[in-house]
N, C-alpha and C positions, 0 to 999 in steps of 0.2 A: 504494500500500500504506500510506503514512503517512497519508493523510487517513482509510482506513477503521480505524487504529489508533485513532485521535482520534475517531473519532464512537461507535465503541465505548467509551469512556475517558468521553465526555463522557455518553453515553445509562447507563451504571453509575451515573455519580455521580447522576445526575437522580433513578434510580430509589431509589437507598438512601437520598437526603434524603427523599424524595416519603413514600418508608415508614416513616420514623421519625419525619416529621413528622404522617402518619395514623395514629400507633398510639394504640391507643385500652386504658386502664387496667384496665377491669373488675373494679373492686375493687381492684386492688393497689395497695399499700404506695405513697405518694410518700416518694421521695428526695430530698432537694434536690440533692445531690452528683452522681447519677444526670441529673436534670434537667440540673444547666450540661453536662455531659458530653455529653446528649444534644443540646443546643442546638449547644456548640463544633462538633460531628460537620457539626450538619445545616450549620451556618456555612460550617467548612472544604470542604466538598462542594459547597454551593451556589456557593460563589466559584468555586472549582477550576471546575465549571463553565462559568458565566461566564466565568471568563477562556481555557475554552477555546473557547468561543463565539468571543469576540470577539476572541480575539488565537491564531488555532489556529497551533501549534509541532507539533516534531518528538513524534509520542509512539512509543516503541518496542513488541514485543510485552512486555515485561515488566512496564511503567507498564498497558498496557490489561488484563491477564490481573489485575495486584494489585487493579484496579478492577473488575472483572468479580467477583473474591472476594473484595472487601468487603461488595459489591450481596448475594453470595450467601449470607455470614454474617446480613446485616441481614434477608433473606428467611427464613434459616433459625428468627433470634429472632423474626419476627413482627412486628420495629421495637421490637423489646423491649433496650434498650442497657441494663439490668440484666442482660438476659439475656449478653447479648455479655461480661459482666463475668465473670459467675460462673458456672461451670454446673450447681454441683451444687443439689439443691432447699434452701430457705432455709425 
């Protein structure tokens, strides 16, 4: 049960860096603050990753469900981390 909590955990983070690192502008506004924000994310996630690649630990069902709905918020923006910010229309 703990390795399938982990490859869940791990297969989240993969996919919410994956999609913020393909989100694509179409005109919109650059932010630079937006930008680091969206960099630190895709950072912290790619590591997290990796290091559960390479060093897999105990992950419980609470760490893989908060990972599973981050993936889901990131899906919901579009990879749009402005959007994850604010939600009302700007």
């Amino acid at each position: 049960m703990n390795l399938s909590f982990a490859s869940i955990a791990l297969m989240a983070h993969v996919v919410a860096a994956l999609r913020i690192v393909f989100f694509r502008r179409n005109g919109a506004r650059h932010r630079a603050h937006v930008s680091w924000l969206a960099w630190s994310l895709v950072s912290v996630l790619g590591c997290s990753a990796i290091e559960l690649a390479l060093h897999p630990r105990h992950v419980d069902f609470l760490e893989a469900a908060r990972s599973v709905l981050l993936a889901f918020f990131v899906f919901c923006a579009r990879g749009n981390v402005a959007r994850l910010l604010w939600s009302g229309e700007q």
